[in-house]
DRENDO-690603 format. One record per residue (C-alpha): residue number from 0; x, y, z; residue in three letters. Coordinates in nm, 4 decimals. Layout:
BEGIN
(pt NUM, (X, Y, Z), "ALA");
...
This chain:
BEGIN
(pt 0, (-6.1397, 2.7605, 10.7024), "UNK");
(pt 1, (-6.4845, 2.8819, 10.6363), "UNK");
(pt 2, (-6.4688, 2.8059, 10.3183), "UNK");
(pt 3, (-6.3590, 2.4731, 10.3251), "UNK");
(pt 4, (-6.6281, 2.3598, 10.5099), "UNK");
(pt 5, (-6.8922, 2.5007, 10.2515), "UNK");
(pt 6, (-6.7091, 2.3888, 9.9664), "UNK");
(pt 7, (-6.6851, 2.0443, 10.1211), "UNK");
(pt 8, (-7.0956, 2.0590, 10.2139), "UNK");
(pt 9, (-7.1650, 2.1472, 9.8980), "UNK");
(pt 10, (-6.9404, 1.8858, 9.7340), "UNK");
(pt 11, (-7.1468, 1.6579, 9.9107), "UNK");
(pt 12, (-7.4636, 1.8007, 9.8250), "UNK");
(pt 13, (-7.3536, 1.7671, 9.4519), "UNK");
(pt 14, (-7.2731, 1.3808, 9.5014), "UNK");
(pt 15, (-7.6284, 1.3215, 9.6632), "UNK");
(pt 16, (-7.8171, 1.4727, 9.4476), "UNK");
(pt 17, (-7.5381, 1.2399, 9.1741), "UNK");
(pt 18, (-7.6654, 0.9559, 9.3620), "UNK");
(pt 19, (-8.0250, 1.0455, 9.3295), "UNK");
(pt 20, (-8.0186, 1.1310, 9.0041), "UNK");
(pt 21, (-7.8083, 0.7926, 8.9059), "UNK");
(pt 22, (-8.0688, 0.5744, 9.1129), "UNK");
(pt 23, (-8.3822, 0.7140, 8.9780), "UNK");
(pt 24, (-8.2070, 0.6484, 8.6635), "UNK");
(pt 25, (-8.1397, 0.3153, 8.7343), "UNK");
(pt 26, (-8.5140, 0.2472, 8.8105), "UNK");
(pt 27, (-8.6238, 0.3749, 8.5089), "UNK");
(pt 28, (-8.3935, 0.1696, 8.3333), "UNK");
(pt 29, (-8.5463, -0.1667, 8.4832), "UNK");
(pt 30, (-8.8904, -0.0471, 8.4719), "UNK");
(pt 31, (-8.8503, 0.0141, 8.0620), "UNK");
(pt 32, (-8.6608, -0.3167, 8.0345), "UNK");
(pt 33, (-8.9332, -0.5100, 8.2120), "UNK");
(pt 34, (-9.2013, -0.3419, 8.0348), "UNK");
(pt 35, (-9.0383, -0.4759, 7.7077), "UNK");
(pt 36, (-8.8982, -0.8002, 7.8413), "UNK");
(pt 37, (-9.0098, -1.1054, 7.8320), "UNK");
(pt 38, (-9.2398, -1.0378, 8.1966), "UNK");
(pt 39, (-9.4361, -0.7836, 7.9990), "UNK");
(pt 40, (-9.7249, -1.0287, 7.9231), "UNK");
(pt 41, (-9.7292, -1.1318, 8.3372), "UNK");
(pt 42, (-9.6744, -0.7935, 8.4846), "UNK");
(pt 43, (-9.9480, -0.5055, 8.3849), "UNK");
(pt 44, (-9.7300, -0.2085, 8.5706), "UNK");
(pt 45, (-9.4555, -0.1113, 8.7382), "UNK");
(pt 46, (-9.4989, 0.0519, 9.0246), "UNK");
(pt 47, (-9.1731, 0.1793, 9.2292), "UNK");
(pt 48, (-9.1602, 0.2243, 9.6114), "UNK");
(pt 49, (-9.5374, 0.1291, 9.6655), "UNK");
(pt 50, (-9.6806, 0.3012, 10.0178), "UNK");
(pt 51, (-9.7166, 0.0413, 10.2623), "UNK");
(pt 52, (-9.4689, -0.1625, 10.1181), "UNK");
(pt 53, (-9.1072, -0.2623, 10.2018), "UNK");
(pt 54, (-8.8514, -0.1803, 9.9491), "UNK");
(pt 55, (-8.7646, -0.4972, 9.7656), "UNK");
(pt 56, (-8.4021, -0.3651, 9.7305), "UNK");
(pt 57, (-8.3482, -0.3494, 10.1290), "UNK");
(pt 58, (-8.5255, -0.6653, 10.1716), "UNK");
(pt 59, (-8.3329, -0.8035, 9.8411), "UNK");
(pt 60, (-8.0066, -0.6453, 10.0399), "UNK");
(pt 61, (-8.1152, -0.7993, 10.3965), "UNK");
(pt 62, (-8.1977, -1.1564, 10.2422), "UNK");
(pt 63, (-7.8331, -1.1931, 10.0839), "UNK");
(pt 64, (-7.6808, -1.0455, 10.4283), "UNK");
(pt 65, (-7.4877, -1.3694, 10.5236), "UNK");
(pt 66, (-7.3028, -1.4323, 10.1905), "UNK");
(pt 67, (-7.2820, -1.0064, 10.1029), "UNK");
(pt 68, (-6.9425, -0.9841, 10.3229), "UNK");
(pt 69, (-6.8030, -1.2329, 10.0171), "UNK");
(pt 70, (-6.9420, -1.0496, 9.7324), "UNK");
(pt 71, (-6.6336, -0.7764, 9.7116), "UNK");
(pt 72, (-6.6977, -0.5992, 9.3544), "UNK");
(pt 73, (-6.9726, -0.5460, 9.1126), "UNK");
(pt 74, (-6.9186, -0.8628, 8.9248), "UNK");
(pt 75, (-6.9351, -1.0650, 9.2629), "UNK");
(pt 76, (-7.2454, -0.8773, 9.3616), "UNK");
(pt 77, (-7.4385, -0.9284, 9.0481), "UNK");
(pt 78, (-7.3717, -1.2704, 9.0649), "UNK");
(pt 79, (-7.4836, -1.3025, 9.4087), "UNK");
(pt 80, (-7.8177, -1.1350, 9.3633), "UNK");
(pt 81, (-7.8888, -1.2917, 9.0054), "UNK");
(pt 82, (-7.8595, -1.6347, 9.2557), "UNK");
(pt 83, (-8.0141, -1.5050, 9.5739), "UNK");
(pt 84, (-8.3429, -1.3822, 9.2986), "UNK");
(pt 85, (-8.3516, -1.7010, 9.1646), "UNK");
(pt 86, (-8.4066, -1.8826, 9.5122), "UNK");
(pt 87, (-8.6579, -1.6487, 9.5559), "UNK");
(pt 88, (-8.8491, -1.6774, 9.3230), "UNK");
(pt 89, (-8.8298, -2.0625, 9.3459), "UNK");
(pt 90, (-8.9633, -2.0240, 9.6976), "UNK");
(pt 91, (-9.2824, -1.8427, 9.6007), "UNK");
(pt 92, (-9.3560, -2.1550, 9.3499), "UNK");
(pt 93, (-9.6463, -2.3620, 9.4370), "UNK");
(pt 94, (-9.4327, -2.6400, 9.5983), "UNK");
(pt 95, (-9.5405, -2.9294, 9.3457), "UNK");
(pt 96, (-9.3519, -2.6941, 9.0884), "UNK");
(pt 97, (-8.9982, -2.5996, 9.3026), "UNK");
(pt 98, (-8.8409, -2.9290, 9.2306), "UNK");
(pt 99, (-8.8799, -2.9158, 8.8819), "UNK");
(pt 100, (-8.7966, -2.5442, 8.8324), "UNK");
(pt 101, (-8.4830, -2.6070, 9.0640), "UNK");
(pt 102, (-8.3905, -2.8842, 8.8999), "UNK");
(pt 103, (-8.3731, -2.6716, 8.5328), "UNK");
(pt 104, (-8.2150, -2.3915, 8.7248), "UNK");
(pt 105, (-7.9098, -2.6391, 8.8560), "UNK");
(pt 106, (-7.8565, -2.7837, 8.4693), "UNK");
(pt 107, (-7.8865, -2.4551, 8.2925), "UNK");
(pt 108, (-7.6200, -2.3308, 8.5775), "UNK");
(pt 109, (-7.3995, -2.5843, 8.5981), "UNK");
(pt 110, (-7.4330, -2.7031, 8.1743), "UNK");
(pt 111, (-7.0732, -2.8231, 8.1130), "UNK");
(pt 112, (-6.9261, -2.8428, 8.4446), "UNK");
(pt 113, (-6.8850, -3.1460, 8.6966), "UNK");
(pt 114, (-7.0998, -3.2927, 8.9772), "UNK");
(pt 115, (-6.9429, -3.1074, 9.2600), "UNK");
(pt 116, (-7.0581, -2.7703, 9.0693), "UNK");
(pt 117, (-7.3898, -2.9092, 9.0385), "UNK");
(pt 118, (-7.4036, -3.0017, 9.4092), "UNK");
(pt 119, (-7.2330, -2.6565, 9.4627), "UNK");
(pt 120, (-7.5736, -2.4487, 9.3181), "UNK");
(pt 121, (-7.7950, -2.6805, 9.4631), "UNK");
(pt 122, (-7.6664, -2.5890, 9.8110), "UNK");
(pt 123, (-7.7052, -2.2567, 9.7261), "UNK");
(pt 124, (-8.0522, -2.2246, 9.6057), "UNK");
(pt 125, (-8.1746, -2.4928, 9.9089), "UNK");
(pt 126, (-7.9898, -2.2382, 10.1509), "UNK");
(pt 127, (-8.1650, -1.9435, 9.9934), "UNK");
(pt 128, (-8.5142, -2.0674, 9.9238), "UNK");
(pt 129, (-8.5343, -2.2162, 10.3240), "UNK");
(pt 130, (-8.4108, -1.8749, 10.4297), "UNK");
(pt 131, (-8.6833, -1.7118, 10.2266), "UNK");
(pt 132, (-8.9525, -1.9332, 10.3279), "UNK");
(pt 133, (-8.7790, -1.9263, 10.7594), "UNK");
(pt 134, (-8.7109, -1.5189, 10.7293), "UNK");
(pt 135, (-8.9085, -1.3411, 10.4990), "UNK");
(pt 136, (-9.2510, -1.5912, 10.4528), "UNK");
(pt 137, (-9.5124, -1.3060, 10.4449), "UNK");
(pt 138, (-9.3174, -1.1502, 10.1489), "UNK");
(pt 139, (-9.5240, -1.2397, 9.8302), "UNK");
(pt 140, (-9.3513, -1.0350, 9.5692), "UNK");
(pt 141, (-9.1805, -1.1749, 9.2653), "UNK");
(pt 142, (-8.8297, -0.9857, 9.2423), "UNK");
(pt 143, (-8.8590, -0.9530, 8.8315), "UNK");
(pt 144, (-8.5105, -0.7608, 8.7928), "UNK");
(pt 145, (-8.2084, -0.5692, 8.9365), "UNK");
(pt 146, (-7.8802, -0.3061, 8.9189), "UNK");
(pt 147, (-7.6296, -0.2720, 9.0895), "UNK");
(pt 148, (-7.4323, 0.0249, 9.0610), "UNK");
(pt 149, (-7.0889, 0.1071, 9.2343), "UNK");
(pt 150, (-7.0165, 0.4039, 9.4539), "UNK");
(pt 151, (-6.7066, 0.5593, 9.5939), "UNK");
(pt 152, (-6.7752, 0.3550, 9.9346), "UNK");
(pt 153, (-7.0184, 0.0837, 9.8501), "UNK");
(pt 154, (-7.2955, 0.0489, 9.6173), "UNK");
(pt 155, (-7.6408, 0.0669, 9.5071), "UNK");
(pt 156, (-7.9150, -0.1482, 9.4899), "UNK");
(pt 157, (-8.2431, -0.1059, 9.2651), "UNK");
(pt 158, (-8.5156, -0.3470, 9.2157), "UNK");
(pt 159, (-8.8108, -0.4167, 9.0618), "UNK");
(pt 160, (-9.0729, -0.6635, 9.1919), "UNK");
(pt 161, (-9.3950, -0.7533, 9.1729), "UNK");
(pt 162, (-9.7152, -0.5692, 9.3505), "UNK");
(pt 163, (-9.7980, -0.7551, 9.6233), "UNK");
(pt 164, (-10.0883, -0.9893, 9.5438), "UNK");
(pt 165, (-10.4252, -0.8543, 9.6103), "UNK");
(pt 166, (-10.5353, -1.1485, 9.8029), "UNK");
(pt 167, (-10.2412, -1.0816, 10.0575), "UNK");
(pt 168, (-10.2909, -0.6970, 10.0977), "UNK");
């Protein structure tokens, strides 16, 4: 009996330190792929889990809360989070610029399909970029890219944003 409870602790000592390993993995990842990408003339550095500062992935995670519940696999997850970025970053426009940005972001998402499609993302991103602006209005930071990774009970979130700006700090 002994031994089933230390074989057990240390099977879940193996899978955390799994998960650890997987998620600083997964940070690297984005912070080489934003370094290369097409942000790396915009963003000077990467810098992951600044002190002081909220993790984008929890607030990324707690901005998305209402719709997550819908979002039942990986592929429905990315999806919502490519969207729920999108709105954010639309939100942290100047607002003589949102219009026009949203207004590229509904054609180039809805290119080929009908008007209630179009309607359809433009709900979404007016939903998500009031929410942003209503529930998280002192957050200043760009989200520039995400993973998602699945685990045996739920998954994984890592993010990369933007330093806060240095006028804000």
């Amino acid at each position: 009996m002994i031994m089933a409870r230390k074989s057990k602790g240390f099977g879940e000592l193996l899978n955390q330190q799994q998960r650890i390993k997987g998620q600083q993995e997964s940070m690297d990842k984005l912070a080489q792929k934003v370094k290369q990408g097409y942000l790396k003339d915009i963003v000077s550095g990467v810098v992951v889990n600044p002190k002081g500062e909220a993790k984008m992935s929890e607030v990324l995670q707690a901005f998305v809360e209402p719709h997550l519940s819908f979002a039942v696999n990986k592929e429905q997850r990315q999806k919502l989070f490519a969207i729920a970025i999108l709105a954010w970053n639309l939100a942290l426009l100047p607002e003589e610029q949102q219009q026009e940005k949203m207004e590229e972001i509904i054609a180039q998402m809805s290119l080929g399909k009908d008007r209630q499609a179009k309607q359809d993302v433009r709900e979404i991103l007016e939903e998500l970029t009031e929410r942003k602006r209503k529930v998280f209005p002192n957050n200043r930071r760009y989200i520039l890219d995400f993973d998602v990774r699945e685990t045996r009970d739920d998954f994984h979130l890592s993010v990369i944003s933007s330093p806060t700006p240095k006028d804000e700090k």
